[in-house]
N, C-alpha and C positions, 0 to 999 in steps of 0.2 A: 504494500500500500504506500504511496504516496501522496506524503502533506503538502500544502503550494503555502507561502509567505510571499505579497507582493513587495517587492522591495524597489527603488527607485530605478536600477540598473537590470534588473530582469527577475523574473518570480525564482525566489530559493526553494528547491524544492528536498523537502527532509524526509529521508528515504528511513521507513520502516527495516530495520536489520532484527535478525532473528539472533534472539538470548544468547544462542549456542557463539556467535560468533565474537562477543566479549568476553576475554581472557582475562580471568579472574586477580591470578595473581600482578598480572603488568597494570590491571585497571585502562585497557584501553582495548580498542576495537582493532586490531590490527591492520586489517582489510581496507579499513577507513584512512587508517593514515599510513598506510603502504602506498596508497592509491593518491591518495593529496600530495606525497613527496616527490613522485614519480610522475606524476602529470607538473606536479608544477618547480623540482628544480630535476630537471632530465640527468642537465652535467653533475653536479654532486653527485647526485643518486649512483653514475654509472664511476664516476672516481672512486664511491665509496665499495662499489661491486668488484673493483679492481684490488681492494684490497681484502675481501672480505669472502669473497667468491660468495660459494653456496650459503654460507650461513649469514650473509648481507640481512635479509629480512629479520630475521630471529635477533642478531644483535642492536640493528639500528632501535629497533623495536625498546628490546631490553635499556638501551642506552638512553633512551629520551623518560622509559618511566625512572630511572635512576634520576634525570635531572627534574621532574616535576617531585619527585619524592625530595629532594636537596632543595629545591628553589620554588617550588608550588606551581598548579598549573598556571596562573595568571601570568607569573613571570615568562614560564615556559612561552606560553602564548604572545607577550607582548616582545620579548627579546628571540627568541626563539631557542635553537642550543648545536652545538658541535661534536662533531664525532669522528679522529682519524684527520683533523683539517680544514672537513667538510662545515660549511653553515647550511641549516636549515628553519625556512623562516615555520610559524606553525597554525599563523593565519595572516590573513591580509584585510586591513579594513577597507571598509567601501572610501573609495577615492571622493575629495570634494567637488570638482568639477570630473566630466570627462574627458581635459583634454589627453588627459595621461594617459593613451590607450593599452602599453604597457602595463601599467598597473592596473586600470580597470580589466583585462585581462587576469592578468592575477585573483584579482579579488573576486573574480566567477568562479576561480577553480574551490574554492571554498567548498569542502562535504557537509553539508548538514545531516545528522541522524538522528534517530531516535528508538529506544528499546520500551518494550514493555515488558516488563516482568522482569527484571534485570536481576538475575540472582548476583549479590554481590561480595559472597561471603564466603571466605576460605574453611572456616570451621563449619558450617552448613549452611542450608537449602533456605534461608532467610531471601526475600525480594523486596523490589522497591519497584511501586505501581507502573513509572516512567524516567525515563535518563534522556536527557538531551544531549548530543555528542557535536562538538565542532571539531572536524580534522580526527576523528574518533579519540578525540579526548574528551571527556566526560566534561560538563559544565553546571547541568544543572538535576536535579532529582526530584519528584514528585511523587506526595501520597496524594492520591487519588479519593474522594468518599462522594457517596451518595445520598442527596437530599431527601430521597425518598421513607428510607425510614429513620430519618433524625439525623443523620450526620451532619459534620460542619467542619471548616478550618481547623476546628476547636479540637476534635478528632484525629487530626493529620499531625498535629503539634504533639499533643500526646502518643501518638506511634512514632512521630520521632524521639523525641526525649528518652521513652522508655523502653520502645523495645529496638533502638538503633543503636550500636556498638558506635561513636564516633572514632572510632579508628578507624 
């Protein structure tokens, strides 16, 4: 399934990925940000292939959650991070004008995802209603409830606090 977001430069569209495909221990979607590197820095990517060979993916991978675990994702995101040389940026904001078409460029290659049921827990089968992923890194979480028999924000607040490990 896919969600549309109209945006000023063309509709984002945030692609439903299935549970299985978020890696638990890394905390990111591999797929999503195999796929954003590789579309959008070719040469790095293939510098970093050259030295990395077959297990390029597996470690770049590992390498970026090391620095969102060190530096937090925001950082990771606004600075981006290095591995072997290479820079890699880990999003691109929407440009202010279009003259830059270069950069407007960029900022379409931008994944947006999103999971439902995102089991996120190494010790067990705990979930979390909705994840929002940019570049499949995770950004935002959602408890989900419904109004229909009495729930409220009020409910989502307490299944955080209480039954969410903040780790």
């Amino acid at each position: 399934m896919i969600y549309y977001v109209k945006g000023s430069l063309n509709r984002h569209e945030y692609r439903s990925i299935l549970p299985t495909e978020y890696i638990r221990g890394l905390c990111l979607i591999p797929s999503e940000v195999l796929g954003f590197i590789v579309d959008s820095h070719p040469k790095e990517y293939e510098k970093l292939t050259v030295q990395y060979g077959e297990d390029t993916e597996v470690k770049l991978c590992k390498r970026l959650n090391e620095e969102i675990s060190r530096r937090g994702v925001i950082d990771v995101q606004k600075n981006g991070f290095k591995d072997r040389g290479c820079s890699f940026s880990m999003v691109y904001f929407e440009p202010n004008s279009g003259l830059n078409l270069e950069h407007r460029e960029l900022y379409l290659k931008n994944r947006h995802s999103l999971i439902l049921q995102l089991k996120y827990s190494l010790k067990n089968e705990n979930s979390i209603d909705m994840a929002l992923f940019l570049n499949g890194i995770p950004l935002l979480t959602m408890e989900l409830k419904n109004q229909l028999p009495g729930q409220d924000f009020r409910n989502s607040e307490v299944r955080y606090r209480h039954d969410r490990d903040s780790k």
